[in-house]
Every structure is written in structure tokens, then in C-alpha cells.
C-alpha positions, 0 to 999 in steps of 0.5 A: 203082277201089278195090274192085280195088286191095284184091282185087289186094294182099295184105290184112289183115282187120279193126280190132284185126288192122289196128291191130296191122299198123299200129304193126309198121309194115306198112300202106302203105294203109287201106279203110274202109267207109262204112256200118260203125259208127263205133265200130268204124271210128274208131281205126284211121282216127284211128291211120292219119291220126295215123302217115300212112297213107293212109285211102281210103273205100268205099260197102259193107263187104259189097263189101269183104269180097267184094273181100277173098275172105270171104263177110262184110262188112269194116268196115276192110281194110288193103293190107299192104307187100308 
């Protein structure tokens, strides 16, 4: 499941920290919850998708963040290149 893939890699948390990893050329993958806003989603799965990350969605940013250690819900959570 994809909930366990995120708790397994290491990660990045978060839209401007994932953007940024992006373009420095250090995301292999990218999670996005279904339920998080779209206003805070929408450029990094438009900047994943233009570069070809792969961008796989889940049903809850608050098991996303679970599976990423924090206590808070995660929007978008990228797997870094290890």
C-alpha cells in the first residue's frame, strides 16, 4: 500500500520543501492527499507531472502524515532518491 511505502523511504514533508526537492533533482516519487486543499496541492502535482515524477494519491493527509512519523496531517509528502 502506499501508506507503507512513505513510512519505509525517506521523506520530504510539505509543498515549498517538495517543490524545492524537486527542481534540485531529488524526488523519485510524490503523495498527495485526496482531502487537502487544492490551492496547496496543485503546483507541486502540476511540476511533478511537467518534470515526470510520478504522483500517486491517497484517501487522507491525516494517515500521510501518520505514515511520515508527524502528529499533523500531510498535504503532500515527496520519497526522496536515496
Amino acid at each position: 500500500m502506499s501508506y507503507d511505502r512513505v513510512r519505509d523511504s525517506q521523506t520530504i514533508i510539505g509543498t515549498k520543501q517538495t517543490v524545492k526537492a524537486m527542481r534540485a533533482g531529488s524526488v523519485k516519487e510524490l503523495f498527495v492527499a485526496l482531502d487537502a486543499d487544492n490551492w496547496v496541492t496543485d503546483s507541486a502535482i502540476s511540476f511533478a507531472r511537467e518534470i515526470g515524477i510520478p504522483v500517486t494519491l491517497v484517501e487522507s493527509k491525516k494517515k500521510l502524515g501518520k505514515a511520515c512519523g508527524i502528529h499533523v496531517g500531510a498535504a503532500v509528502v515527496a520519497i526522496t532518491v536515496e
